[in-house]
N, C-alpha and C positions, 0 to 999 in steps of 0.2 A: 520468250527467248531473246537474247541478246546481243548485239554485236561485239566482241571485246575491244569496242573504241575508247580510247582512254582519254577522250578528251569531256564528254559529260555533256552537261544542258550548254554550257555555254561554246561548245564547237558546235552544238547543234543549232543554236541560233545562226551562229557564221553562215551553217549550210543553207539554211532555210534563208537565211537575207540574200545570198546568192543564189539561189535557186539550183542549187546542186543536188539538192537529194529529195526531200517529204514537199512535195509541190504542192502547195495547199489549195484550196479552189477560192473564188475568189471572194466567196459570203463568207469565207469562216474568217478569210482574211481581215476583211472589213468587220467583222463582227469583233476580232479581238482587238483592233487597232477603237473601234467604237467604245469597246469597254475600257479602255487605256483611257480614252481621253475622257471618258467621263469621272472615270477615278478621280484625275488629276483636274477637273476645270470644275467640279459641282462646291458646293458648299455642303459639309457632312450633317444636311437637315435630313427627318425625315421620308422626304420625298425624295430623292435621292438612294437613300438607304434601302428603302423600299421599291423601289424602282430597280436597282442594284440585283438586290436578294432575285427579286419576280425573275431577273434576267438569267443570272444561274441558274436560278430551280429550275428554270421552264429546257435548258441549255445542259445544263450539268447535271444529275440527280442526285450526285456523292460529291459534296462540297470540301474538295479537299485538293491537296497540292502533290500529285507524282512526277517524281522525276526518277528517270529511266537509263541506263547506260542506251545507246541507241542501236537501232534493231540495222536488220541492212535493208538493202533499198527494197527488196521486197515485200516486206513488214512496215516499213516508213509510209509509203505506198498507201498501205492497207490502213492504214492507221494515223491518217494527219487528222481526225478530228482531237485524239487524244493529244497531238502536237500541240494542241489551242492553248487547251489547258496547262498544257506544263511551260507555255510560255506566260500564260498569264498569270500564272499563281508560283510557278516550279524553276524558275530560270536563277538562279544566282543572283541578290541583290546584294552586289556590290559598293563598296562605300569610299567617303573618298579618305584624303590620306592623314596621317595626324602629324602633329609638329613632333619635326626630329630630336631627341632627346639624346645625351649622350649613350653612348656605345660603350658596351663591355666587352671584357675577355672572350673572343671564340669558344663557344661549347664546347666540350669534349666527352661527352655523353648524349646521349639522345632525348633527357630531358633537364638540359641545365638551363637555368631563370638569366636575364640579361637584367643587368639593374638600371629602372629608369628614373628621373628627374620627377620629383612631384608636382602633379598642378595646385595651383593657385588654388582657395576656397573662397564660394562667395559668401559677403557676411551674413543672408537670409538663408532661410530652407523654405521654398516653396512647398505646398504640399505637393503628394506625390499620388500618381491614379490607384485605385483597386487595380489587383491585379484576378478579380474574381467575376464572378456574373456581372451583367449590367443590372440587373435588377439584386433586392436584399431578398425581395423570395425567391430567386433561384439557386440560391444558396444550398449545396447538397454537403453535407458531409460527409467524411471517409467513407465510415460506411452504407451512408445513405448509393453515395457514389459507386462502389463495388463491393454489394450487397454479399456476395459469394466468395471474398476474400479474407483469411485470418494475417493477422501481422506480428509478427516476432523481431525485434530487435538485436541484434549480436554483436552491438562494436559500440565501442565507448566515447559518449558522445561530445565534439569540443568545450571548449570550454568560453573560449573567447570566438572572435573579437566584440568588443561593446559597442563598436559602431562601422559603417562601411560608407563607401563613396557612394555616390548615386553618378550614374553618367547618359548623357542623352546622344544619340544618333542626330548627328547633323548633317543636313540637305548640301549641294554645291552643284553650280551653276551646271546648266547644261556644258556637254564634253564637248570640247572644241581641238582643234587641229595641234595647238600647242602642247596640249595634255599627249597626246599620242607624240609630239614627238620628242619629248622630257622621258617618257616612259622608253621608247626605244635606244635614246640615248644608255638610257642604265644600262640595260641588257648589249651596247655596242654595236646598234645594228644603225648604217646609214642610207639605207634602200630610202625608195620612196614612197610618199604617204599618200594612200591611196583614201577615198571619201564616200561611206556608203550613206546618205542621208534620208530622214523616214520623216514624213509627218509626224510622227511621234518622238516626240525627242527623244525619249528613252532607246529608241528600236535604233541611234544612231551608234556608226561603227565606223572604225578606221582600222584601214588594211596596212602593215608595214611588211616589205619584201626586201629582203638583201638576200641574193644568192640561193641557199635550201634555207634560209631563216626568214621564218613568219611571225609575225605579232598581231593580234586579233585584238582590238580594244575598243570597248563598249561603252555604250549610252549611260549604261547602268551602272553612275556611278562609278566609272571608271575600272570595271573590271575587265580580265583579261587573259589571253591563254596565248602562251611563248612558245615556240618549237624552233630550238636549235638546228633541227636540221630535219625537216617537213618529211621525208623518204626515211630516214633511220625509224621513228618511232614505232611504225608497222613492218619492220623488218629486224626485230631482236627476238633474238633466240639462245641466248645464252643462260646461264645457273642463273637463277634470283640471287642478290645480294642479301647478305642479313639484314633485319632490322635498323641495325648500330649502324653498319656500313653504310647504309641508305643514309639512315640521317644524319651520318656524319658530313657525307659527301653532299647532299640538299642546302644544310647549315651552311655549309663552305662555301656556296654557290653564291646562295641569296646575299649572305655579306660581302661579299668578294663585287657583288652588283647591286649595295648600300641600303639593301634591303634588313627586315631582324630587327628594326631600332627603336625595340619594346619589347618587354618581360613576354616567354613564348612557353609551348609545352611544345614536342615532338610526337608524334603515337603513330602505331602501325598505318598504313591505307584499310579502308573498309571496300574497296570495289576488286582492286587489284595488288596482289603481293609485291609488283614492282612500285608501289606508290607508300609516301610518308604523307601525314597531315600536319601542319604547322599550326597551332590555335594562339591567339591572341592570350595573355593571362594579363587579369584588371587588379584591382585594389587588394593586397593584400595574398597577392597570386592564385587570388580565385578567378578560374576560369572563364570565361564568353561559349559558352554554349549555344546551341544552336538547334531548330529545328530537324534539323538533318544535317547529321552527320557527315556526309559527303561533300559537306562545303563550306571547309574551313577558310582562315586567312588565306594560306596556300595549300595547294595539292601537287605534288613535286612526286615526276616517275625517273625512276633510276634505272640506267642500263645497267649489263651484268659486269661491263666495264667499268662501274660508278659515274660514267655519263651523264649528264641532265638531257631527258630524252624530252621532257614537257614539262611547264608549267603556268598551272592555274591560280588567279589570285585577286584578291582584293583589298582595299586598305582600309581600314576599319577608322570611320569617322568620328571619333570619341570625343565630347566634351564634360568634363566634370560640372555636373551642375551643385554637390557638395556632400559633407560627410554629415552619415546621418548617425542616431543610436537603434542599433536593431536591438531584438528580441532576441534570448540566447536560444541557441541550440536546444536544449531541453524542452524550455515553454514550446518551443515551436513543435517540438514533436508532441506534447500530451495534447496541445492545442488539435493537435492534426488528428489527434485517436479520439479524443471526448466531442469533437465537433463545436470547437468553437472556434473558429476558423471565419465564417460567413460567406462558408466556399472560395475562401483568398488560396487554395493551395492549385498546383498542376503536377499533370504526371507525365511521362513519359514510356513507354514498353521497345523494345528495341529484339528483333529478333535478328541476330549477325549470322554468318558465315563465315569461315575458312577462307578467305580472299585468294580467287585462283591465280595463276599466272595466263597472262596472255599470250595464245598462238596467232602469230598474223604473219604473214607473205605479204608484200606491196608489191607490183611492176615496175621492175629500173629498166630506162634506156638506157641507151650507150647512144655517141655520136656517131651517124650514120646508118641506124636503123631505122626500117620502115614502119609504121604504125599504121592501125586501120582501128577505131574505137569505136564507139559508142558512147556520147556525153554530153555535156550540157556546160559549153563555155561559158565566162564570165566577164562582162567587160569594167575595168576597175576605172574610177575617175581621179587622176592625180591632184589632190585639195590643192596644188599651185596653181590649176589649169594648165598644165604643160598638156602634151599627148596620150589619153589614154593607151591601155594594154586587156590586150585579151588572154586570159587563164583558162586552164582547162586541168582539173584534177593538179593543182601546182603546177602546172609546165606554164610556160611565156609560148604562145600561140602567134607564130609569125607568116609572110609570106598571104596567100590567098585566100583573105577573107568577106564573109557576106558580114555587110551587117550586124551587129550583134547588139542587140538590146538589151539597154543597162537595167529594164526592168521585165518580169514577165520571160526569163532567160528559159530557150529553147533546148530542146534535146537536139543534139546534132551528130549527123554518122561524118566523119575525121579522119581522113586518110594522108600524112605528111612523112617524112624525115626528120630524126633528131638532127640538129645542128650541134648540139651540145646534151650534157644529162637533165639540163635543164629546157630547154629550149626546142621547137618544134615546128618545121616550116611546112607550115600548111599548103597541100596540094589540090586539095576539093575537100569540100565541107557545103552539106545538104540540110538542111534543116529535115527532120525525120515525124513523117506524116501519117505514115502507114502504121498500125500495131505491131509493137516490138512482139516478137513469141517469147523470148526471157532476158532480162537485165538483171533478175538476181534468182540464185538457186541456195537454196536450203534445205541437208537432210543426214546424209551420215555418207564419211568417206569410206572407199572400198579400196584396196592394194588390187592391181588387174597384172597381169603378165605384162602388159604393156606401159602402165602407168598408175593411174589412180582415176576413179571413177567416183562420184556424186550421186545417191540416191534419194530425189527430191521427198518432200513429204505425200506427195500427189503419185508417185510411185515412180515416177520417169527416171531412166538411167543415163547421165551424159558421160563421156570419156570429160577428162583433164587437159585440156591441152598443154604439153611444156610444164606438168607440173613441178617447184618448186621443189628441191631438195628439204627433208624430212617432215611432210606430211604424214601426217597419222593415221594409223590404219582403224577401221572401225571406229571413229570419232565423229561426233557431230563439227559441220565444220556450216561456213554460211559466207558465198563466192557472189563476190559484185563480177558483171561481163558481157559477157553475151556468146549468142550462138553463133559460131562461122560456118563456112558455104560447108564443110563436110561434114557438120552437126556436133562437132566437140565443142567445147568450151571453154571459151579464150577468157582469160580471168584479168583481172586487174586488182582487188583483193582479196585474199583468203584470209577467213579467220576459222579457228578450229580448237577443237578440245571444249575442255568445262564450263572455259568463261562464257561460250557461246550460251547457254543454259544460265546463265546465271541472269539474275535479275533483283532492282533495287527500288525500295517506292518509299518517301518523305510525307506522312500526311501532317495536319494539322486538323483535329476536329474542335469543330465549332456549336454550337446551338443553332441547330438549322432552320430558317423561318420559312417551312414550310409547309405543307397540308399533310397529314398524316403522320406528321410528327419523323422522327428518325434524325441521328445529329448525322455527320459528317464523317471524312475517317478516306482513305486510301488505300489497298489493300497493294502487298508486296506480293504480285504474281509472278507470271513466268510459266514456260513449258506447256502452254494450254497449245491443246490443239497440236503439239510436232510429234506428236504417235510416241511411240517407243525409238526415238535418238536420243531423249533427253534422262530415259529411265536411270540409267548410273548417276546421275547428279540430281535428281531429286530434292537433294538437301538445299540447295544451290540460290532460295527464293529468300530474299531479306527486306524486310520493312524497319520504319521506326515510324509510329503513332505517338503524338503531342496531342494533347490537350488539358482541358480545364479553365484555361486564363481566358475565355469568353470574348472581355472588349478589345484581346489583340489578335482576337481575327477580324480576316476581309467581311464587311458587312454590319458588322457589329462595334460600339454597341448602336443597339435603336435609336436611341438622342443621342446630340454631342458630350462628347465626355465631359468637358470644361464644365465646371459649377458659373451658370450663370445669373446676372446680375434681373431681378425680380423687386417689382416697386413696393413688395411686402417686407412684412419682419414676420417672427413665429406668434403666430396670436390673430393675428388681424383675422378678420370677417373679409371673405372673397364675396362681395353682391355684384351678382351677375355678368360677370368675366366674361367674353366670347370668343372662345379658341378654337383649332379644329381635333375632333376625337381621334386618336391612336389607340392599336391595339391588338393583342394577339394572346395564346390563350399555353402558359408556363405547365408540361407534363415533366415533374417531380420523378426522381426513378423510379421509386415506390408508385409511381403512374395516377397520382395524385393530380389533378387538371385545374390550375388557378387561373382565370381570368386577369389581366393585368391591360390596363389604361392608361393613357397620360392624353394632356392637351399640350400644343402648341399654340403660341399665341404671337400675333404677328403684327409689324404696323399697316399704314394704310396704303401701302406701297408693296405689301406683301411679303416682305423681308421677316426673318425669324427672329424676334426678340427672345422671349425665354420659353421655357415649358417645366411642366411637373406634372409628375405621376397623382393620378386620383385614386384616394381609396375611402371607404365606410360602407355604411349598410345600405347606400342610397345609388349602386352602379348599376342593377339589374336594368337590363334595355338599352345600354349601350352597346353591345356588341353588333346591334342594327342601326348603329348610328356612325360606322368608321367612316372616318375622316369628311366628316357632317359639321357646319358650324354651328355650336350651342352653346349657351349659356349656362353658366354655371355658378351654383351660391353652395357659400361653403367657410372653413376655418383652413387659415395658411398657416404649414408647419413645414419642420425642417429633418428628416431624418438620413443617417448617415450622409449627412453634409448635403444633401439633395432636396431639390423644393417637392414637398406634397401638397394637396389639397385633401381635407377630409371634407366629402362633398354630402350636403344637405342634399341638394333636390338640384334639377336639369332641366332644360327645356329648348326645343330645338329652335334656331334665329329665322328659321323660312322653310315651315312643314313641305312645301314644296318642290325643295332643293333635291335633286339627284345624282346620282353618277351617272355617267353614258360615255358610251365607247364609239371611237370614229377611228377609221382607217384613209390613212394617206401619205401625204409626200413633207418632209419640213426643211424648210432654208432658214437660214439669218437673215436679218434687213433690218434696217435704221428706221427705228419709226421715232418723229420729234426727236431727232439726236440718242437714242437710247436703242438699245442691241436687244432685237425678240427674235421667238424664234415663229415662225409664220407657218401653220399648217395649213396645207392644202389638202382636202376630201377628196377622194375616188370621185364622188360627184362635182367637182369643182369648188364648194364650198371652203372659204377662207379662214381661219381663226387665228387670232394670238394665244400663245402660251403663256399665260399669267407667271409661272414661276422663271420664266425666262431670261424677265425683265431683272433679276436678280443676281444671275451670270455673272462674273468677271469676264473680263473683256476675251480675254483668250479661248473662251469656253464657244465662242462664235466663229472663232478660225477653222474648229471642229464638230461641226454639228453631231446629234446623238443617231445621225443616220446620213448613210450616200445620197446624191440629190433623187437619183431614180430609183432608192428605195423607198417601200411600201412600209411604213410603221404603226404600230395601232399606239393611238391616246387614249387612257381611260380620265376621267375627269367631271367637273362640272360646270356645265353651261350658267356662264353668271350674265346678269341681266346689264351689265355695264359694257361699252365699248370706246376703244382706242381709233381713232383715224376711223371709225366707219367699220371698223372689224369687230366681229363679236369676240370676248374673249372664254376661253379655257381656264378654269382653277384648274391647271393638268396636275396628277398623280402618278400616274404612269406613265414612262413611254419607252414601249418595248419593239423590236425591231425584229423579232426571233421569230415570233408567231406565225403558224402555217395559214396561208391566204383562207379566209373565210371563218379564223376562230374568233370570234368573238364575244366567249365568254367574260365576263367581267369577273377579274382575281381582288381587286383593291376592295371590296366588301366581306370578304373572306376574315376569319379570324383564323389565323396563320399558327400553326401549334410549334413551338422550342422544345428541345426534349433532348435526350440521349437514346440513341436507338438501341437496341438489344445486344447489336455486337460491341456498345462501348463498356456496358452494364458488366458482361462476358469477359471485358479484355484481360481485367487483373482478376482472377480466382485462385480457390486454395490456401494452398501456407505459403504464403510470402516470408522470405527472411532479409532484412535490412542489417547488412555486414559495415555498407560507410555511409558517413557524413561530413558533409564540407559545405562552405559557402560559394556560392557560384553568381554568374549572372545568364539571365535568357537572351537570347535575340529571336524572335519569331519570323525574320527572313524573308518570309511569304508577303510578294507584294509592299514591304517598308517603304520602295522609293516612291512608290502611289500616294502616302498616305502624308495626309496633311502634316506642318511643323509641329502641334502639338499635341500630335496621336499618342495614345498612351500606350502603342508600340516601341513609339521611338524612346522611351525612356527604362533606362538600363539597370531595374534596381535588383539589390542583392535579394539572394534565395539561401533558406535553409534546402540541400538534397541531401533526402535519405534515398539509396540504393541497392540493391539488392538483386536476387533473383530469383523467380516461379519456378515452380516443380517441373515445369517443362523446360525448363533451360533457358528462358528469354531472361535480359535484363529489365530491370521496369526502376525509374526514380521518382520521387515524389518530390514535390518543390514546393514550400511554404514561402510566402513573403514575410523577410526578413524585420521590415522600419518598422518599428514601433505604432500604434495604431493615431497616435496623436498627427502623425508627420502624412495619413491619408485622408485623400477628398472622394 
């Protein structure tokens, strides 16, 4: 079930860095802000990756990315471990802005192109990544991939073009106070700029306040959500506007505030019928597609008066890295049916809904009435340093106040005077100690003689107090507030009708690295558990499911993408190489189980020089040897652009060598001028972290755990020491684990796979009615991922589209370049 808040994952951040609504405790806190920082300070070796993966599996069981319209504070409540994740994987990554190009004519339709300046081309073509497995034998074809589906073709298919742009997502500097107030400037607001700042660069925000106008702008790449006037948005109740009207009057906005200045498409909202989506269109007006759908360039909600009631946005970081020659349309589709492919295709399934309209009531003062609340103020720091200000649900909080702490913000019972509709002279304010008996009711409204009445899911009946002029009778409805001394219920928001019910989930699945196999995947729930309030809208549950394209999810792939530099050519004789064993074990749909190895090999400093995948007749007994140092003789070859070894025979570098697991405490510290990280054992015992020493500097500002956290190291005790400290070849180090497991996961061969509901997803007769060329952006996590992740690069896709016998849409997406132009 759902709140009809229109403002999405990124008002939800707002609330959560304010401590306004889903209070997190304070290990999941630190647990996502640990996983943040490791994203961004590790080097994408192995150990790492693996390290990564072990952290989710053990953390998440469904590796995948939902984001949620948001619940009310009662579900919020209930539910902040699922908050983790949608901050960690599900938040909006926002990008930053592109050079302004000229401007065309004003739209006048709701899907007219703006014509832009062409970039520059450079005079090489780098090669470009697989957009497929990280390995060649995980290669599934169509129908290896959805064994239970037939495909029919019905629309004819393009003809051109012979070649497309390639473009890449580029990084920009952390957000600073400037940025936020260039951005206000556009929208005309001259309030002041308020400074939320996080250890995490990313998790950084700036507050802009003029008057009822707020601007919210984030870490992430500068995204952000505008509300003209903070009180209107949950107080409209008027006709929906059409489509056209929407987007005429959104169009009108955005340029009118110098925004638009780049080829765009228009399309309905998919969460709420007062919302349009504005999408990005690239080379040749093929689209920027997205993960999910719900988070386009803009999301722009219109009043019934053509108002701009909110908007959400980002600015899309484009650079042309250059024009390639793809592969037409045709090849690409028989390519896709006869399976020659090499598993380079992705698909997508998308189940929509009828986007409802939103019922919401907000609380307005008037100047001169008294308040008595229940909430949780917020104290904002003005980036000049002038004098802070205390907020509470948007009001400026004045007059008699305790303290209020800028972090860790309190529930507080609030009893003042409006000075103004805005403004609130506080006359006592208690910090609230005692257990609330309700702050949020959720269940179905009743029409009473008297009023209107709430009937919890728990059974309990409250009166309304003051209810709001046209509340719905018999509707599911979901009241932020509390209980007053004569047991009614004093509200502060109502929200009510369909959209309550309604609910939206983004996954991305991936090849999950973990024991029992099963990929990844998010499911678009809703309605579990609220009895029969939700029965009429049933229909009400929408997902959209990505996958396929393997190394552009979190975690993957296993080695770095980059083809790296190796002191072989194809031919040579490998005698006696000594790297460390990798490995995990590839379940095929058809449930086919391949064993798959590679070595790393490293200098004497530990740093990762190159690696390559081993294969022949000669691997049996490796699978007891993960991440063991051995020796290896063999012939060096090259396939799909990737280093192998065809390995003769093995042998381990020190039969005595082990894994072993220790549990304890780790700091940074400068040993002979060089950055490690130092564990200390429950028993007092010392080590260095051998991979540590390999760090960038910044990766010590934030260590992989709090100082009075308990973390387990798996690893191996090597016979060498620094400064008098023995050292760790560490593997692991996980922070998650319940005190006293210490089973060892890093000897495990970890099984990849597609789990049964992905096999399921596409069945039947599919019929594919269009085709066009497109580009991806996979969303999830981009601003984590290193400069030259083969996320960040933007290449064209054959989509064919269509839809299953049950009504869902589902596309398939071939990569376009030509095979000469991949590494």
């Amino acid at each position: 079930m759902t709140t009809p808040e229109k403002n999405d994952a990124s008002y939800e951040l707002d609330r959560l860095l304010s401590g306004k609504s889903a209070d997190l405790q304070d290990d999941e806190k630190e647990f996502v802000e640990e996983l943040m920082r490791m994203a961004k300070s590790n080097p994408p070796d192995p150990h790492f990756v693996e390290d990564l993966s072990h952290r989710l599996r053990k953390n998440y069981p469904v590796s995948s990315s939902t984001r949620r319209s948001r619940r009310s504070l009662w579900f919020a409540l209930a539910g902040a471990a699922a908050v983790i994740l949608i901050l960690l994987f599900g938040l909006p990554v926002m990008l930053p802005p592109v050079n302004p190009v000229a401007e065309a004519v004003t739209p006048t339709t709701a899907q007219t192109l703006v014509a832009a300046a062409p970039p520059t081309q450079p005079t090489e073509l780098p090669s470009l990544p697989l957009l497929g497995p990280s390995s060649v034998k995980a290669s599934a074809n169509l129908s290896e991939q959805f064994p239970n589906a037939s495909w029919t073709l019905q629309t004819e298919l393009p003809k051109g073009p012979a070649s497309a742009s390639v473009y890449k997502i580029v990084s920009q500097p952390d957000l600073k106070v400037e940025d936020a107030r260039k951005l206000a400037d556009q929208f005309g607001m001259k309030g002041n700029i308020y400074a939320n700042e996080s250890p995490q660069p990313d998790f950084h925000k700036f507050t802009v306040i003029d008057g009822k106008s707020s601007l919210f702008v984030y870490g992430f790449n500068l995204s952000f959500t505008y509300r003209p006037d903070v009180f209107r948005v949950d107080n409209e109740h008027g006709v929906v506007l059409s489509f056209e009207k929407q987007a005429e009057k959104a169009v009108e906005f955005l340029k009118s505030k110098g925004f638009l200045k780049y080829k765009y498409k228009v399309e309905p909202g998919v969460l709420f019928s007062d919302q349009v989506r504005i999408t990005q269109l690239l080379d040749g007006d093929a689209p920027l597609i997205t993960s999910d759908l719900t988070n386009p360039d803009f999301t722009v909600t219109v009043g019934s008066d053509g108002a701009i009631l909110e908007i959400r946005g980002q600015f899309p970081g484009i650079e042309k890295t250059g024009t390639y020659p793809i592969r037409s349309a045709s090849d690409a589709w028989q390519a896709l049916l006869n399976g020659k492919l090499s598993g380079r295709f992705g698909y997508q399934v998308a189940q929509l809904y009828p986007p409802p309209s939103g019922l919401s009531w907000r609380k307005l003062y008037t100047t001169g009435e008294k308040v008595d609340v229940i909430s949780t103020p917020q104290k904002l720091i003005p980036a000049d340093g002038s004098q802070p200000v205390v907020m509470m649900d948007d009001l400026v909080l004045e007059g008699n106040l305790p303290d209020i702490k800028t972090e860790g913000a309190e529930l507080m019972h609030i009893t003042g005077t409006m000075t103004s509709d805005t403004r609130l002279n506080v006359e006592k304010a208690e910090v609230v100690t005692a257990p609330i008996e309700g702050l949020g009711f959720t269940g179905l409204l009743h029409r009473t003689a008297g009023g209107f009445s709430i009937t919890t899911m728990e059974g309990q009946t409250y009166e309304v107090a003051n209810p709001p002029e046209g509340l719905p009778d018999n509707e599911p409805a979901s009241i932020s507030g509390q209980i007053l001394s004569d047991g009614r219920v004093g509200w502060r928001t109502i929200y009510a009708g369909a959209s309550v019910c309604s609910s939206f989930s983004a996954s991305f699945i991936y090849a999950d690295v973990s024991a029992g196999g099963g990929g990844g995947g998010g499911g678009g729930g809703g309605g579990g558990g609220e009895g029969d309030m939700c029965a009429a809208y049933s229909n009400l549950q929408g997902q959209i499911r990505t996958g396929g394209f393997d190394n552009l999810s979190p975690g993957d792939p296993l080695q770095n993408s980059n083809n790296p530099e190796t002191p072989y050519k194809a031919g040579d004789k490998v005698e006696g190489i000594i790297g460390e064993i990798n490995g995990n074990t590839l379940v095929k749909p058809n449930g086919t189980r391949i064993p798959q190895f590679s070595m790393s090999f490293y200098d004497a400093e530990g740093k990762l020089l190159w690696w390559a995948d081993l294969q022949g007749e000669k691997l049996s007994g490796l699978e007891n040897q993960l991440h063991m140092m051995v020796r290896v003789w063999g012939t060096y070859q090259v396939e799909s652009k990737k280093p192998v070894i065809i390995m003769d025979r093995w042998e381990r570098v020190d039969p005595s060598e082990k894994i072993s697991i220790w549990q304890g405490k780790i700091e940074a510290r400068s040993i002979d001028g060089r950055n490690a990280y130092i564990l200390t054992t429950l028993d007092g015992q010392k080590y260095i972290l051998k991979n540590s020493l390999q760090l960038p500097a910044q990766a010590f500002k934030h260590p992989p755990a709090a100082p009075d956290q308990v973390i387990v190291v798996e690893g191996v005790l090597l016979s060498e020491k620094i400064h008098d400290y023995p050292v760790i070849r560490d593997i692991i180090k996980d922070n998650s684990r319940q005190p006293g497991d210490l089973e060892i996961q890093s000897t495990k061969m970890f099984e990849i796979g597609p789990s049964e509901d992905v096999l399921d997803l596409i069945s039947g007769q599919v019929k594919i009615t269009g085709a066009r060329l497109v580009y991806f952006s996979m969303q999830f996590g981009i601003g984590q991922l290193e400069a030259d992740h083969p996320a960040r690069i933007l290449q064209p896709l054959w989509e064919f589209s269509g839809a299953l016998e049950d009504g869902r849409l589902v596309s398939l997406y071939v990569q376009a370049v030509e095979e000469k132009y991949l590494k």
